[in-house]
C-alpha positions as CSV (number, residue, x, y, z in Angstrom):
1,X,0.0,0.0,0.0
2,X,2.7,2.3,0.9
3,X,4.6,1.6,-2.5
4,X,1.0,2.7,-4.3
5,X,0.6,5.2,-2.0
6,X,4.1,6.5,-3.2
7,X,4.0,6.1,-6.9
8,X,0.1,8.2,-6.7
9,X,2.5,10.9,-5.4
10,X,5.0,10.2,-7.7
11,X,2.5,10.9,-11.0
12,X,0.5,13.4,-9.2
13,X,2.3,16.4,-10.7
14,X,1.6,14.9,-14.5
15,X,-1.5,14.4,-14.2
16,X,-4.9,16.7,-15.5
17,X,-7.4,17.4,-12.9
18,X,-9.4,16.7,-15.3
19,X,-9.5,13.3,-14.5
20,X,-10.0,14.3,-11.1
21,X,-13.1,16.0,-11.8
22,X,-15.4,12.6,-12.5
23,X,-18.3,12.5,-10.3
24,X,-17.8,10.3,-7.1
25,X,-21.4,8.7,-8.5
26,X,-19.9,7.6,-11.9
27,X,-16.9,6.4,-10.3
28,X,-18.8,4.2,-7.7
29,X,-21.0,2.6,-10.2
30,X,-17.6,1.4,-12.4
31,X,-16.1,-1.7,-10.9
32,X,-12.8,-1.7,-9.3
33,X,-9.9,-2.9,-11.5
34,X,-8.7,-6.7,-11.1
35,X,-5.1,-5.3,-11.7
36,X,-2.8,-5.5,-8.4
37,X,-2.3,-1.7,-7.1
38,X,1.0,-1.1,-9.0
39,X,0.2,-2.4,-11.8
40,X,-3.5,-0.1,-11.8
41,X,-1.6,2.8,-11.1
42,X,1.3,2.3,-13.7
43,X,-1.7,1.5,-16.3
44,X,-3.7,4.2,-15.0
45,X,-1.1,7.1,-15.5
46,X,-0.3,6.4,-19.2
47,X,-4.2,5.8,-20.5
48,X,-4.2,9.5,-18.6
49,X,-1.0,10.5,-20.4
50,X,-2.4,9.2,-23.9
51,X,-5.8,11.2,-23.4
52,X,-3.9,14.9,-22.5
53,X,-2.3,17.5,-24.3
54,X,0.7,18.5,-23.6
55,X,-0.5,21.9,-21.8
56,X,-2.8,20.0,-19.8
57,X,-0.2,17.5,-19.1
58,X,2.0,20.3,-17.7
59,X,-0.5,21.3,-15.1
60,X,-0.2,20.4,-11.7
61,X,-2.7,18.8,-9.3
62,X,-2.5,18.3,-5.4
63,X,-1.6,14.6,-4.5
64,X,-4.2,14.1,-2.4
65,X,-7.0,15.1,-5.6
66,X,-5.4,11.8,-7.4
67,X,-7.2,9.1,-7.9
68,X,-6.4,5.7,-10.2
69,X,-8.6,5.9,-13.2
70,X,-10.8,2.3,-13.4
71,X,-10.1,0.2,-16.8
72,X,-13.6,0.8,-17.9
73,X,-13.0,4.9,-17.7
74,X,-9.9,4.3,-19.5
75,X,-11.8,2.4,-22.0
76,X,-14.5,5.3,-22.7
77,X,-11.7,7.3,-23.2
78,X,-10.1,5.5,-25.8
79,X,-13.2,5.1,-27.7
80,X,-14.1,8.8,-27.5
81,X,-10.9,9.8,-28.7
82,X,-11.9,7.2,-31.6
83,X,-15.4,8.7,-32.1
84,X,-13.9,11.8,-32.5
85,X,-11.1,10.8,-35.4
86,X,-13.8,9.3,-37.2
87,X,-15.4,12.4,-37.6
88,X,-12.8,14.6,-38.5
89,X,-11.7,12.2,-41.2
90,X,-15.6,12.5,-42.2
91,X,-15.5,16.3,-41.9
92,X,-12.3,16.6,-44.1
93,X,-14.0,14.4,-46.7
94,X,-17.0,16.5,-46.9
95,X,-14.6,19.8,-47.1
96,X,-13.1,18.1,-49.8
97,X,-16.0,17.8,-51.7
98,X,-17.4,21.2,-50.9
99,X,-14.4,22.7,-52.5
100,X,-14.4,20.7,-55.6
101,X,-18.1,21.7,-56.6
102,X,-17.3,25.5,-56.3
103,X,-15.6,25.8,-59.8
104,X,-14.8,29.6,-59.9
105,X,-14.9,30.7,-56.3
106,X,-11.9,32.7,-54.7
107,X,-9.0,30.5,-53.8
108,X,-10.5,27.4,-55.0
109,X,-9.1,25.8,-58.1
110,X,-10.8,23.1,-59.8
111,X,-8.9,21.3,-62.5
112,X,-10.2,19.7,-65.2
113,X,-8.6,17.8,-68.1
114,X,-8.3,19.3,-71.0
115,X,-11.3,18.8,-73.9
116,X,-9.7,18.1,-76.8
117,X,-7.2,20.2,-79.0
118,X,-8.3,23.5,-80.1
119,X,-8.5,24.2,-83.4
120,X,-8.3,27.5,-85.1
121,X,-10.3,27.3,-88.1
122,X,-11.7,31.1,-87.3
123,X,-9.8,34.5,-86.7
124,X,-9.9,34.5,-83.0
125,X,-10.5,38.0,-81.6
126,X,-10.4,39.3,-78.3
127,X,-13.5,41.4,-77.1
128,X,-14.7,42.6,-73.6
129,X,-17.9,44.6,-71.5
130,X,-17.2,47.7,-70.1
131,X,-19.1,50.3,-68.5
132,X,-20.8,51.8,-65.5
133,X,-21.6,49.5,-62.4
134,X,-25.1,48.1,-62.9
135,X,-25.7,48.8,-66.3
136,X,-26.0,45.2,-67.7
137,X,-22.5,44.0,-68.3
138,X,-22.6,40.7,-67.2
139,X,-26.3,40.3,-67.8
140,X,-25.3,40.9,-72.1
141,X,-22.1,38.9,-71.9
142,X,-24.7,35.6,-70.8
143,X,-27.4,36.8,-73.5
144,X,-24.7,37.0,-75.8
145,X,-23.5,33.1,-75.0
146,X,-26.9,32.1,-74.9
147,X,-27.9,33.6,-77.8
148,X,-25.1,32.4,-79.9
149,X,-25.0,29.0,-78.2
150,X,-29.0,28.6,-80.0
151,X,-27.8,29.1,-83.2
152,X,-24.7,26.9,-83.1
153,X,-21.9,29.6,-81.9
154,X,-20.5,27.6,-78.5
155,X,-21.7,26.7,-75.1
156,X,-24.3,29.2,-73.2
157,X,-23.0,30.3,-70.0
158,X,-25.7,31.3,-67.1
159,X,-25.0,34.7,-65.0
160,X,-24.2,32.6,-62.0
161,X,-21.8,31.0,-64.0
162,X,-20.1,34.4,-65.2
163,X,-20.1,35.8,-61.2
164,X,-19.5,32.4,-60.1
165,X,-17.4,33.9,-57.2
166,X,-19.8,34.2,-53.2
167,X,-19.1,38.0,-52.6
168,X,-19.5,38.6,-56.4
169,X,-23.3,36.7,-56.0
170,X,-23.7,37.8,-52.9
171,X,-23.3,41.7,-53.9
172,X,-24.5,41.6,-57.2
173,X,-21.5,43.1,-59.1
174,X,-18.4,41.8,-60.9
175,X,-15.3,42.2,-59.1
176,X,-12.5,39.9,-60.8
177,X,-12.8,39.8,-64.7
178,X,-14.2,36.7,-66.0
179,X,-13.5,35.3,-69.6
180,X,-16.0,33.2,-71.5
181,X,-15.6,31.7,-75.6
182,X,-18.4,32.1,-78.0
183,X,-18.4,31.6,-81.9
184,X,-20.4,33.9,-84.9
185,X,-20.1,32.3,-87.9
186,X,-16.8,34.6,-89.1
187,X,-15.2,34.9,-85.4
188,X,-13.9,32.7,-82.4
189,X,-14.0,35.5,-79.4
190,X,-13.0,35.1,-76.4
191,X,-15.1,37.8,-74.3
192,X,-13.7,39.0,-71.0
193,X,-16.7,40.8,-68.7
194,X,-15.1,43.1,-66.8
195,X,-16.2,45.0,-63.2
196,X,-17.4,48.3,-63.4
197,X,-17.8,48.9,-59.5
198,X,-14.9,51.6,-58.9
199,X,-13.2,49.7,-56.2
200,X,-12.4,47.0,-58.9
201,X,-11.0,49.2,-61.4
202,X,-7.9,47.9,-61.2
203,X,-9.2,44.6,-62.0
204,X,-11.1,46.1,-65.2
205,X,-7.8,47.8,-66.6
206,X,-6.1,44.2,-66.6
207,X,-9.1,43.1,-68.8
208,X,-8.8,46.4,-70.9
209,X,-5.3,45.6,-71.5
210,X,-6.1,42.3,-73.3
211,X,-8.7,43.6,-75.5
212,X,-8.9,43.9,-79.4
213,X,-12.3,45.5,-79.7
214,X,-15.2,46.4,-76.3
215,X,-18.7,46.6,-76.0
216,X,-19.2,49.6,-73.8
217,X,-22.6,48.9,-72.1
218,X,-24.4,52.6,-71.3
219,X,-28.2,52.2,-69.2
220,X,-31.2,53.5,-71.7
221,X,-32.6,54.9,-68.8
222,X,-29.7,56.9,-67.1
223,X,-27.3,57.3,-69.5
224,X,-23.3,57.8,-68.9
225,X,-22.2,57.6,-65.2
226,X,-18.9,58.1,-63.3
227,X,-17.6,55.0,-64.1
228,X,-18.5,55.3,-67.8
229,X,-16.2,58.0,-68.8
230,X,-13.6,56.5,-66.7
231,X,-13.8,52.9,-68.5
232,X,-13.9,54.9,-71.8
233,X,-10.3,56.7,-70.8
234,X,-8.7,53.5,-69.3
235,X,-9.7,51.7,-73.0
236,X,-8.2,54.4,-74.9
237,X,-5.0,54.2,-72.7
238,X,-4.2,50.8,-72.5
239,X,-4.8,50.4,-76.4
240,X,-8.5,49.3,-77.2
241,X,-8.4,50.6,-80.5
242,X,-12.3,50.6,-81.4
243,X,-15.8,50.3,-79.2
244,X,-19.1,49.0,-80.3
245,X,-22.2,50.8,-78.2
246,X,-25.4,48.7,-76.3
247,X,-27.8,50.9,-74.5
248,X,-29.4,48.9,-72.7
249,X,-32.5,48.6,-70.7
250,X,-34.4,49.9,-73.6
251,X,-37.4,48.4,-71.6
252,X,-37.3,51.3,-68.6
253,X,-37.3,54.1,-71.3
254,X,-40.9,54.5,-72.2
255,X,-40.2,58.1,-74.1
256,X,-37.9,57.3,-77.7
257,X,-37.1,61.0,-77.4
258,X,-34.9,60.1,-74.1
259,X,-33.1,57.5,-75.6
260,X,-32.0,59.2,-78.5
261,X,-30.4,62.0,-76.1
262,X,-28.7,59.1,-74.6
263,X,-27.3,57.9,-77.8
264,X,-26.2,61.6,-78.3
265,X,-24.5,61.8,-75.2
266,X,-22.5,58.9,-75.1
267,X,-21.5,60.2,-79.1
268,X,-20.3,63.4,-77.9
269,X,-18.4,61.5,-74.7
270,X,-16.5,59.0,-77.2
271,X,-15.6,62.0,-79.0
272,X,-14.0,63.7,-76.3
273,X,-11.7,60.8,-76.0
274,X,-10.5,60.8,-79.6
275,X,-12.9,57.9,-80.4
276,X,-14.8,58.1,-83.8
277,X,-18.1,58.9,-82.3
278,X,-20.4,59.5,-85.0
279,X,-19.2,56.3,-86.9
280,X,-19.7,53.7,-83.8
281,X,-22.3,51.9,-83.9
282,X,-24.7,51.9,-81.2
283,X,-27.5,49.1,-80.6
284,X,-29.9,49.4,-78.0
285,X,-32.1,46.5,-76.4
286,X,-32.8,44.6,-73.3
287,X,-29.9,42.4,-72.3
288,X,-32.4,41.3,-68.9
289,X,-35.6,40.2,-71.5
290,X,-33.6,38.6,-73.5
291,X,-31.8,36.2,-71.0
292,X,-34.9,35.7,-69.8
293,X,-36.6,34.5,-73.0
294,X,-32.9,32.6,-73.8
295,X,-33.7,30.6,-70.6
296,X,-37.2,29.6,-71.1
297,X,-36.0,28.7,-74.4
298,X,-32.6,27.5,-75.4
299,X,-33.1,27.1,-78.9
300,X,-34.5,30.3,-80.1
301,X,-34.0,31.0,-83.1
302,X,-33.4,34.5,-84.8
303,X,-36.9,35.9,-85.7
304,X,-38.4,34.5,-82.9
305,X,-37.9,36.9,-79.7
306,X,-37.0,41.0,-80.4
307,X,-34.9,41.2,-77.7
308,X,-33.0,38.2,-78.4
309,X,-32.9,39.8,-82.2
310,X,-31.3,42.7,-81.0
311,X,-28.2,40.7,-79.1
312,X,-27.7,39.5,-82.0
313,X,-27.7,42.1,-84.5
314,X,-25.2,43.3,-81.5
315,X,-22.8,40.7,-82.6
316,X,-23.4,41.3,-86.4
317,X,-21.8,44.6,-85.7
318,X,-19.3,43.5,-83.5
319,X,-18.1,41.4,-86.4
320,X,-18.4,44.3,-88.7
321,X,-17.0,47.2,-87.4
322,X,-14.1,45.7,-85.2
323,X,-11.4,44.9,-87.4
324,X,-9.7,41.2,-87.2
325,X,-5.9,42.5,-85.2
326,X,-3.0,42.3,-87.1
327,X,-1.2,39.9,-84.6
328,X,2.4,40.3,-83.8
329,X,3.8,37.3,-84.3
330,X,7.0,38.0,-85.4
331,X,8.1,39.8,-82.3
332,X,9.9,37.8,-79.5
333,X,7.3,36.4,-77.0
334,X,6.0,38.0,-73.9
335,X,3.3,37.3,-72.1
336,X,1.7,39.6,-68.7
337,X,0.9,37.4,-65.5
338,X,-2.6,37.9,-64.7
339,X,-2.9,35.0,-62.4
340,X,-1.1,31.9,-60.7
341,X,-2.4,28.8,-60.0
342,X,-0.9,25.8,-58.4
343,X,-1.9,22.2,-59.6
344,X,-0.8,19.4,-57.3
345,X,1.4,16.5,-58.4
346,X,1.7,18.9,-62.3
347,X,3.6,22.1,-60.8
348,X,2.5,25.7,-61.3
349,X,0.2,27.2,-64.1
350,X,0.3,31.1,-64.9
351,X,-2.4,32.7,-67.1
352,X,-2.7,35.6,-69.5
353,X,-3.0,37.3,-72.8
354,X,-0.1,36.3,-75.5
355,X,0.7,40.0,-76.0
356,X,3.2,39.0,-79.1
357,X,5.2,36.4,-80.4
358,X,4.8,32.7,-80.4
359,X,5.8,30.0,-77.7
360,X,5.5,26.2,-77.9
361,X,5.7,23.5,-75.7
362,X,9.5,22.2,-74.7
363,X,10.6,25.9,-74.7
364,X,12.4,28.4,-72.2
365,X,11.3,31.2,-71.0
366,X,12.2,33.6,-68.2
367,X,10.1,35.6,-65.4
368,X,10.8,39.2,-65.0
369,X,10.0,41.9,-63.3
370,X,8.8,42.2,-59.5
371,X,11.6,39.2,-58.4
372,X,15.1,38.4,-59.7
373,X,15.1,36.9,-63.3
374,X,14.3,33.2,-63.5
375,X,14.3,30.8,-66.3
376,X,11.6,27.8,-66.7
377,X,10.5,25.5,-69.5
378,X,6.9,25.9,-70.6
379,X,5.6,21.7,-70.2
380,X,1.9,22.4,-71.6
381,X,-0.3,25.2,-73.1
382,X,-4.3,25.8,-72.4
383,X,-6.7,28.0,-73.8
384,X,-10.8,27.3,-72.8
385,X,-9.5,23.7,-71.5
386,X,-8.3,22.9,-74.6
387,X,-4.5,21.9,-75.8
388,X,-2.7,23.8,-77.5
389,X,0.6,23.1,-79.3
390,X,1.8,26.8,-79.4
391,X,0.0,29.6,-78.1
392,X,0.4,32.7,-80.4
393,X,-0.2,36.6,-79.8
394,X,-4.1,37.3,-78.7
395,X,-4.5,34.2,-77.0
396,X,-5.7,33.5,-73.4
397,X,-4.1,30.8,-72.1
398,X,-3.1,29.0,-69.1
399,X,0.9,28.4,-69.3
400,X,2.0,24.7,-67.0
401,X,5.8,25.8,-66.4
402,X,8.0,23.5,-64.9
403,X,10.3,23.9,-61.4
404,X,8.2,26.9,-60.6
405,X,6.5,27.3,-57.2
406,X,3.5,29.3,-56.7
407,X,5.7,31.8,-54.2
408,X,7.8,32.1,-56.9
409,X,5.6,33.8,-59.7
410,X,3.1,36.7,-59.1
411,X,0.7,38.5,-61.1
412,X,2.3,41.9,-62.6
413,X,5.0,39.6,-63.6
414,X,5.9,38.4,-67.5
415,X,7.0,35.5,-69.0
416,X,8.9,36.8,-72.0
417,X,11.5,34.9,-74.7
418,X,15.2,34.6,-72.5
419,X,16.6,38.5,-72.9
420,X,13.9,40.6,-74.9
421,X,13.3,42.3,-72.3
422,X,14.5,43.4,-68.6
423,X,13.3,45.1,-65.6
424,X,13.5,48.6,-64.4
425,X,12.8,50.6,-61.8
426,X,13.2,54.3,-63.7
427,X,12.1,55.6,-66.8
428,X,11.0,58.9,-68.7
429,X,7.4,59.5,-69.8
430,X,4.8,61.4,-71.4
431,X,2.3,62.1,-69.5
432,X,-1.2,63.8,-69.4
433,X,-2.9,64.8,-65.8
434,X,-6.8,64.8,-66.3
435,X,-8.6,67.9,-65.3
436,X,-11.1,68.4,-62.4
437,X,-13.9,67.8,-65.2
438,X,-12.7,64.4,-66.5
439,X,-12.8,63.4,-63.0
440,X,-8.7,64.0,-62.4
441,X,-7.1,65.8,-59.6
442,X,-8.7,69.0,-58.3
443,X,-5.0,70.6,-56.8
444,X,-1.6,70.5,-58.5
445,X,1.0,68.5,-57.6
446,X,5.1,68.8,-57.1
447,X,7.9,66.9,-57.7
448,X,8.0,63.7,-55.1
449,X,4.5,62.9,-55.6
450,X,4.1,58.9,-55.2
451,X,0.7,57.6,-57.3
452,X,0.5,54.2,-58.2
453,X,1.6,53.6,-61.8
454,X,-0.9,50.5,-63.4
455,X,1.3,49.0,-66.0
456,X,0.1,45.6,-67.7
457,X,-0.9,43.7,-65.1
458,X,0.8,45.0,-62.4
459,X,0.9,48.3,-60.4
460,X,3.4,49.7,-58.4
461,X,3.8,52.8,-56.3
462,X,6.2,55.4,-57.9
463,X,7.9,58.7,-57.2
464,X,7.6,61.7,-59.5
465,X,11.3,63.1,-59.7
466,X,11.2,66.0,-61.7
467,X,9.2,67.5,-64.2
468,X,9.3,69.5,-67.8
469,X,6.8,71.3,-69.4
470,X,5.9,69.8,-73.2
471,X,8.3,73.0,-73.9
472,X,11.3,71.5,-72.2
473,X,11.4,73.9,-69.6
474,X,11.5,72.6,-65.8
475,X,8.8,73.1,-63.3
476,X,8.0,72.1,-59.9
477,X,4.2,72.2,-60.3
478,X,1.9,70.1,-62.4
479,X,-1.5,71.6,-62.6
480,X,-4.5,69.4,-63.9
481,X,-4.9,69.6,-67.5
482,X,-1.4,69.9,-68.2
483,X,1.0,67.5,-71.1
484,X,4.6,67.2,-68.8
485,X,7.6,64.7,-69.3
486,X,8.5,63.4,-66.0
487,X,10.9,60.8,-64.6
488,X,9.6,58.4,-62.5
489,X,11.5,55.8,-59.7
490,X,9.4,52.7,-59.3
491,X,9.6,51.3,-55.8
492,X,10.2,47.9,-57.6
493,X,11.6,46.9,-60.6
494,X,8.9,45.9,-63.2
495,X,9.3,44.8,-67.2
496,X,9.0,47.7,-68.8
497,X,10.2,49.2,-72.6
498,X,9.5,52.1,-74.9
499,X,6.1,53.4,-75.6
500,X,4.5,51.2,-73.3
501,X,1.3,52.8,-71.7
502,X,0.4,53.8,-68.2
503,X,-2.5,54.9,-65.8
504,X,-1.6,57.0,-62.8
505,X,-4.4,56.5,-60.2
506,X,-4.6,58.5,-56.8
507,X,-7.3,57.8,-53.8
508,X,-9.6,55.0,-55.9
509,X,-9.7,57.6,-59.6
510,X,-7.5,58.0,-62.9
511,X,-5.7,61.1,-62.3
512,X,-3.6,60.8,-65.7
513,X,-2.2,58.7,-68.3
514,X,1.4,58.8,-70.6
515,X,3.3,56.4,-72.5
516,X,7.6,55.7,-71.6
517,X,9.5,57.4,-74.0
518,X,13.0,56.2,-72.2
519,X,13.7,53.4,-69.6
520,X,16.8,53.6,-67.2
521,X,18.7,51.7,-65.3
């Protein structure tokens, strides 16, 4: 007894009082253990040992609250702890399958193998929404598939499938840019819908800066907004070169008189931003009624439905007035990160917009900007889940490169032909500061002013250094309205070259725009 008595002391200090804390009527209604007294206490001590953590473990108790766990107790314990690994594996299972039926949602990747090869029997042009928050963007881009998908032009994609992401659903506005494929029967386009909410206009220049041709998307019933005007001046700087017109929500306007202003206005606002306004063509309709209508009915036909007519005289001029791109194939390949995924047991997968030259399976190419340079091999080429055996300039495509990890690549990064181009952290520009009107600054500002430059796919925060009038002469004030050549220090080196454009944004608005005319060291 004295030797039990002894070795309850001994284990007392190791021990959780929550053993201790059993009631004395649960304890009397177990049987005492057959086992001899050391033995029980040995046992005892390590079935408590096996049930603690190692914080609990660490917690004293007073010898005289220890008492010798029964067999039975010990054997609850174990199968609780049992029970409960059972149903984590079943909750990890479950979470596995939650995340693998959200295609689309933020930080979920789903991959799926590829469809086929694809085949480019069409010119394939790259086309996009823009516009004002709320006016119908995403709502036309799934009329449009829909539409096209009836009369043989691809697959239809809902609007839940277009703002598949849960804040983007759960808000009711776009806020990453989404890309969907659709055929006419001259074009493959691959369409990108991009946000018009002004938090997320970051997000809508990347998809600017990979379009041929847009489809700026103005309300019937309250014409051009904030956001509008601002889409309108990102397009024109990052290089959309021509804009087809849908006012839509023709259904709200119940006076013809009113709509025709609107058409007016949105002529005169092109026109202020050296866009051929009097030329563009402007369709209006009912992007709502007609994904309505396309969803009753699938297989409408044209004819059949005016407002699914009118989506697709849309798309007639779409394929008439936006010129097929002259692709720049010759150049040496580069390609603008716009996002990074990371496919287990394959390696790392960067997407983008080919913006010239050609790249093939098997060959090198190096990451710059953002990081030190690094060379990979590109090990397979995507575009719409389809394999490609080259991907050339205008396509979207997912890039599998080998030896990369995700930490490794970021978006604002390129992927260019080994030593056609190189990062830099200072250059010389051209640049033009929007007046109060055009929604720019409303005070000057001086040399050591730090914006953010949006370049590509990136932005980075800059410094202005100094300043010269378009005269040449040099000045330490910049008022709004005014054509300057500054040189600019990047706080990080990014690939950048020669007549390359650039927005300067300031507090959530464009505040100017310029082109490099010199990069430094």
């Amino acid at each position: 007894m004295a030797s039990c008595t002894a070795m309850s002391a001994a284990v007392a200090p190791c021990v959780s009082g929550s053993a201790v804390r059993a009631s004395d009527a649960a304890a009397s209604a177990l049987k005492p253990s057959p086992l001899g007294c050391k033995a029980a206490s040995k046992l005892s001590s390590s079935a408590a040992f096996s049930q603690l953590s190692f914080s609990e473990a660490a917690r004293p108790v007073a010898w005289k609250e220890f008492r010798v766990l029964p067999l039975e107790r010990m054997l609850v314990f174990r199968y609780y702890a049992e029970f409960r690994f059972f149903l984590n594996c079943v909750s990890f299972f479950f979470w596995a399958v939650f995340c693998f039926s959200n295609a689309g949602r933020k930080g979920v990747l789903v991959v799926r193998a590829a469809r086929g090869k694809f085949e480019r029997n069409k010119p394939h042009v790259n086309i996009g929404t823009i516009g004002h928050v709320d006016h119908g963007k995403t709502t036309l881009t799934a009329a449009l598939t829909m539409a096209l998908a009836a009369i043989g032009g691809g697959a239809g994609k809902k609007y839940e499938d277009i703002d598949a992401a849960p804040e983007e659903r759960a808000r009711g506005i776009t806020i990453n840019t989404a890309t969907v494929e659709y055929e006419t029967s001259a074009r493959h386009y691959a369409h990108v819908d991009c946000p018009g909410h002004a938090d997320y206009v970051k997000n809508m220049i990347t998809g600017a800066a990979q379009m041929d041709g847009a489809i700026l998307v103005v309300s019937g019933a309250d014409g051009p907004m904030p956001q509008t005007k601002e889409h309108i001046l990102l397009a024109k700087q990052v290089g959309v070169p021509n804009m087809v017109v849908f006012l839509n929500k023709e259904d709200q306007v119940d006076d013809t008189e009113l709509l025709d202003l609107v058409d007016m206005e949105v002529r005169e606002l092109l026109t202020s931003y050296e866009f051929p306004g009097d030329d563009i063509p402007i369709i209006s309709g009912s992007a709502l009624l007609a994904l309505q209508a396309l969803t009753a009915n699938p297989k409408i036909q044209r004819g059949e439905n005016v407002w699914v007519d009118k989506i697709l005289d849309l798309m007639d001029n779409v394929d008439s007035y936006i010129p097929i791109p002259v692709r720049q194939t010759e150049l040496p390949f580069l390609m603008a990160v716009e996002d990074v995924f990371s496919i287990t047991g394959r390696g790392t997968v960067a997407t983008g917009r080919v913006e010239r030259g050609i790249v093939k399976v098997g060959e090198t190419v190096e990451l710059v900007g953002l990081r030190p340079t690094k060379a990979t091999t590109v090990t397979g080429l995507e575009m719409f889940q389809k394999e490609l055996p080259d991907a050339q300039a205008g396509d979207n495509v997912g890039m599998l490169l080998r030896g990369i990890q995700k930490d490794d690549i970021q978006r604002g990064m390129v992927l260019a032909k080994p030593g056609s181009i190189t990062p830099h952290s200072s250059f010389e520009a051209s640049v033009y500061i929007l007046k109060k009107e055009e929604g720019g600054r409303h005070r000057p500002f001086f040399a050591g002013y730090r914006p953010q430059f949006y370049m590509r796919t990136t932005d980075v925060t800059g410094s202005v250094e100094s300043v010269e009038t378009d005269k040449g002469e040099e000045t330490n004030m910049v008022m709004p309205g005014d054509r300057v050549k500054m040189t600019v220090n990047l706080i990080n080196p990014i690939a950048c070259e020669t007549k390359m454009r650039f927005a300067i944004r300031e507090g959530g608005k464009t505040v100017g725009a310029g082109i490099i005319s010199k990069v430094m060291n």
